[in-house]
N, C-alpha and C positions, 0 to 999 in steps of 0.2 A: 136600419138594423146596424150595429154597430159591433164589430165581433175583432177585436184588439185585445189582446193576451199579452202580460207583462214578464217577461222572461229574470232572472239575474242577469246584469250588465256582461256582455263579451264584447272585451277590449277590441280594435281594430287589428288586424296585421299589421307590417309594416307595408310602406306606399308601394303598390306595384303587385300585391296579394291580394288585393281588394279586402273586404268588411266581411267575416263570416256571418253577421247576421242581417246583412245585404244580401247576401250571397242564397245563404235559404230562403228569406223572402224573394228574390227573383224566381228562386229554384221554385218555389210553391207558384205562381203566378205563372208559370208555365206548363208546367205539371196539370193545373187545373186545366188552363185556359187555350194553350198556343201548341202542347204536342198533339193532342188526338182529342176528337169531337167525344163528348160525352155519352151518345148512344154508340160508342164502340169500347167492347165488354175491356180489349186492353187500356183503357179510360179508366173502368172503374179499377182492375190492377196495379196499375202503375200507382195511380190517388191513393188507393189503400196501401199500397206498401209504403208509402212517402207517410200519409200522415199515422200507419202504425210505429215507424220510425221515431218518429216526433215527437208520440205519444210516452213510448217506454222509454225512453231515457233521459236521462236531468241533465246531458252536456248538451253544448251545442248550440242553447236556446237565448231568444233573443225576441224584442217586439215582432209580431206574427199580426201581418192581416189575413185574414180566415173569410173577408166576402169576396174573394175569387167562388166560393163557393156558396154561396147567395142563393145565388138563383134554384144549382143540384139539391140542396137541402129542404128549399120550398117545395121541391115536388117531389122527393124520395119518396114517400110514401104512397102516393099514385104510381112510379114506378117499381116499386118491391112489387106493387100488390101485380102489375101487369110481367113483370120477371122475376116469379117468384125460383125460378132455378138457380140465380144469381142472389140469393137472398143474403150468402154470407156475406160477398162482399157490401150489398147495402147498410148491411147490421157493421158492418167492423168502419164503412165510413161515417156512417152515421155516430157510431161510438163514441169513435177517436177524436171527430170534431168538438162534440158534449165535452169531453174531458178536455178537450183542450183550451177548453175558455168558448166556443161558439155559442152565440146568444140563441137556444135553445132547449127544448125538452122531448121530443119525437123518439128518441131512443126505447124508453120506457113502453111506451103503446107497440112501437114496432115486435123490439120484443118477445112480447105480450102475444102478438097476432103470431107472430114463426110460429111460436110455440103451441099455440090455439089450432095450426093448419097442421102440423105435425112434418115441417119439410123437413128438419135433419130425419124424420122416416125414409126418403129419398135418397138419402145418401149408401154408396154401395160402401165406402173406405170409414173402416173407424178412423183413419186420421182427418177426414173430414168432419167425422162425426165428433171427434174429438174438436173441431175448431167451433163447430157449431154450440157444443156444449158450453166450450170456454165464452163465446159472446152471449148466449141468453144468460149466463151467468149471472153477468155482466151489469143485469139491471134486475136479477132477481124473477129470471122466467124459466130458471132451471138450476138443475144440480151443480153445484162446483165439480169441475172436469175429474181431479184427483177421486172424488169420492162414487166413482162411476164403472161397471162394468166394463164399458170403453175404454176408460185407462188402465185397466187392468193388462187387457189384449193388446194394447199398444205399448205397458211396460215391457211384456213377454216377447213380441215384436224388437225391441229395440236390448232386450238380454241375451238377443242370440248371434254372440260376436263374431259367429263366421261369416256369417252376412256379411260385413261389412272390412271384410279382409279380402272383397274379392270386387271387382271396379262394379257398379252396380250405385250409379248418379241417383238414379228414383229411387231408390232406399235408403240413398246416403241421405237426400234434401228429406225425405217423409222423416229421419230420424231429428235431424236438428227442429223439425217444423214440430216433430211429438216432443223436444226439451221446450220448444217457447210457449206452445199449449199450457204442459202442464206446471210452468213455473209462471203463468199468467204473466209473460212475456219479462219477466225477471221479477216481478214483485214477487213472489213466495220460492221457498227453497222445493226445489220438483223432488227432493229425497231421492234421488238416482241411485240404485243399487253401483254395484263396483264392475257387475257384468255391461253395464251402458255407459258408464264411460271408460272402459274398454273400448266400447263399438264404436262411441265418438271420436276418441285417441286413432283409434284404425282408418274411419273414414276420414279423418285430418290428412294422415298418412296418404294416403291415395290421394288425396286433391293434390297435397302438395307435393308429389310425385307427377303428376300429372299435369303440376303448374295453375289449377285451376282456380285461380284466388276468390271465385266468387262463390265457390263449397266454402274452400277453407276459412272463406271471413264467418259463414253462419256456424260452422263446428267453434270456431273462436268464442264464437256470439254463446251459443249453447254450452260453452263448457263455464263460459263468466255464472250464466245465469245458472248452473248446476254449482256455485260456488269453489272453485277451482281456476287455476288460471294457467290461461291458453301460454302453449313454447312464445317464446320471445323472437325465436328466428320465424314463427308463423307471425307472429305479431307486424315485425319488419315488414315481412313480405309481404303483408297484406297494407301495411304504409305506404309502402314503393310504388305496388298498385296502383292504390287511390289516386297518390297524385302523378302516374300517368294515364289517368283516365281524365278528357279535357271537354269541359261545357263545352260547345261551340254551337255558333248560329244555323242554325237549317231545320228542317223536318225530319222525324227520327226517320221516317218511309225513303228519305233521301241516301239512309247505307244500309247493309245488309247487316251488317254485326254491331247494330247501336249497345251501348256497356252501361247504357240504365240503370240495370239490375243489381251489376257490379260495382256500379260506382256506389250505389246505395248501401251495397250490403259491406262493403270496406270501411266506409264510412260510418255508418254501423259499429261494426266492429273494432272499429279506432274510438268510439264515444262510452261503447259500455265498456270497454279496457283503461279508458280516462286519459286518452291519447287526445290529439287534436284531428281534426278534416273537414272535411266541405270549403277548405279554403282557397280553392281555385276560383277567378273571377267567373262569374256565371251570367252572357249576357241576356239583355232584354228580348223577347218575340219567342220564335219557334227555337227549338233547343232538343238537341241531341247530344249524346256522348262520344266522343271517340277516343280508342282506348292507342296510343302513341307506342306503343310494346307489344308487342306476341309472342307470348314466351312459348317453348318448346316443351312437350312434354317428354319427361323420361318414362312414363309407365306401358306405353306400349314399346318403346324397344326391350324394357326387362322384361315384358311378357312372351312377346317373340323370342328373345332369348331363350328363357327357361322353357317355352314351347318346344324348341328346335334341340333342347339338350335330352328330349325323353326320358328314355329309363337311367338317362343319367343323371337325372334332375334329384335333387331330396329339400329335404325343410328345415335341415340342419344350416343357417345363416352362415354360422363362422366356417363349416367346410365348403359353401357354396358361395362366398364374397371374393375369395380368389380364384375360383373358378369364371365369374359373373365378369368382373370388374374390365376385365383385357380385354372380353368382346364386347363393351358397348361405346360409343363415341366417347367423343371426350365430354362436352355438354350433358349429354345424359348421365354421364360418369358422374360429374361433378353435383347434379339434381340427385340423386342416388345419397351419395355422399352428405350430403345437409341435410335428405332424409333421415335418413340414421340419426346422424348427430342430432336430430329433432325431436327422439322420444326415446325413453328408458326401455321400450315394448316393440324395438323394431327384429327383434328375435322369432320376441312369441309371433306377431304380424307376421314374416317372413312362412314360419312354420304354413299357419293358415293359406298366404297368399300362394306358395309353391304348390300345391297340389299335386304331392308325392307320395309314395307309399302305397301302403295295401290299399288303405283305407281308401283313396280316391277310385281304386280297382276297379272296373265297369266288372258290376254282379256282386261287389263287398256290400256287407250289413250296413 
């Protein structure tokens, strides 16, 4: 079987950067084969997020051997049928490999068969129901996601901006994960009202207040794909990142805080912005991440702050920045500070984020 996919040419770095389309072929050849054994469900996670990667975006790419995966694709379909609760991820690797050039057709039947057992019924989260929707789509064993009940309750979901003016990480990731659903991971424009990206611009806000660059690369990602484009100082930031997050040789089990995730999703977000990454040498065997920088967050000492300010606290930004400023370190000071300077909406944000006034009242309407 022969499963070779011809990318446009990407040039070499210069010497001492290594070859970014060396760099992803090792990357994939470990990912398959050398991090984690294939009946471990973080197996099929990590694989699907690498080859959805790969799949939606046109930078980056370069000749791809696709039979590290050989073997998993011969028997997918004896395994969905026995882990049918893992099914999306079977359908989204299965997918991405079809489209990626793998010499195959199993996608279509599989499917076919979800759809026939009725497993997105299973599901409790319409944000799952909504991914589920988005892959039988996919081959024509269901509705397109947009045109679905479920997206309805997941636009309404992601209109409601105060959510996301308050730290609240599972809301933030469910929001960017319902922009890549319904913009079919950037092919179609998701029609985003102006109340949702509101809610994206806010949970930007808070990652990067919080320093979290592996929110703020998927907000970046979801704001590309909702056709708008992400601040330039998130853009940066999520550069700087990338490249202190460092391949290196070992087993990911071998640290506690491997930056997989983040490496992935910066890099990402540097490919659909039409930036450069992945270009750190990446070597041969077992492979994990580690991330050379720990940045500091500021959003828990602004909180503790305005917590400890009580009834003297309000939502009014410009009366409350001279007040804020003097009692937070210097470091948080400075994170604070690029905050701001990082969105036109860091007012109305502030308003939401402070939770003062009647209205927050224990016993107000």
């Amino acid at each position: 079987m022969t499963n070779i996919i011809t990318f446009p040419p990407v040039d070499c770095l210069p010497v001492g950067h290594g070859c970014r389309d060396m760099n992803l072929q090792i990357l994939v050849n470990a990912v398959a084969t050398e991090r984690r054994l294939p009946d471990d469900v973080f197996w099929l996670k990590e694989n699907a997020e690498l080859l959805g990667v790969l799949a939606s975006t046109q930078a980056h790419r370069a000749p791809l051997d696709l039979t590290p995966y050989a073997e998993f694709y011969e028997r997918i379909d004896q395994q969905l049928r026995f882990f049918p609760q893992y099914y999306r991820f079977y359908l989204s690797l299965c997918l991405d490999l079809e489209d990626l050039g793998f010499d195959g057709n199993k996608g279509e039947a599989l499917c076919h068969w979800v759809a026939r057992k009725e497993l997105a019924q299973a599901e409790l989260s319409d944000l799952q129901r909504g991914e589920a929707c988005r892959l039988l789509a996919r081959r024509g064993a269901g509705d397109v996601l947009t045109r679905t009940k479920v997206a309805q309750r997941l636009r309404s979901f992601s209109e409601r901006v105060e959510t996301f003016a308050l730290p609240n990480k599972k809301a933030a990731y469910e929001l960017t994960h319902i922009v890549f659903y319904l913009s079919d991971y950037g092919k179609t424009d998701p029609a985003l009202s102006a109340a949702t990206l509101t809610s994206l611009e806010f949970a930007g806000v808070l990652a990067f207040l919080d320093q979290n660059h592996d929110l703020l690369a998927e907000v970046c990602i979801a704001l590309t794909f909702a056709g708008t484009t992400p601040n330039r100082a998130w853009i940066r930031t999520i550069e700087k990142t990338h490249g202190q997050i460092l391949p290196t040789a070992g087993r990911a089990e071998e640290t506690k805080q491997d930056a997989y995730h983040a490496y992935l999703m910066t890099g990402w977000a540097q490919a659909v912005s039409g930036e450069t990454g992945f270009d750190a040498p990446v070597p041969n065997g077992p492979l994990y991440f580690r991330a050379t920088s720990r940045p500091v967050s500021a959003l828990r000492p602004l909180s503790e702050c305005l917590y400890e300010l009580g009834a003297r606290r309000s939502g009014d930004w410009a009366s409350m920045r001279g007040r804020i400023m003097p009692l937070l370190a210097r470091q948080s000071r400075d994170i604070l500070q690029a905050t701001e300077a990082s969105t036109g909406k860091f007012d109305v944000f502030f308003e939401a984020f402070a939770r003062a006034g009647n209205r927050w009242a224990v016993g107000a309407g």
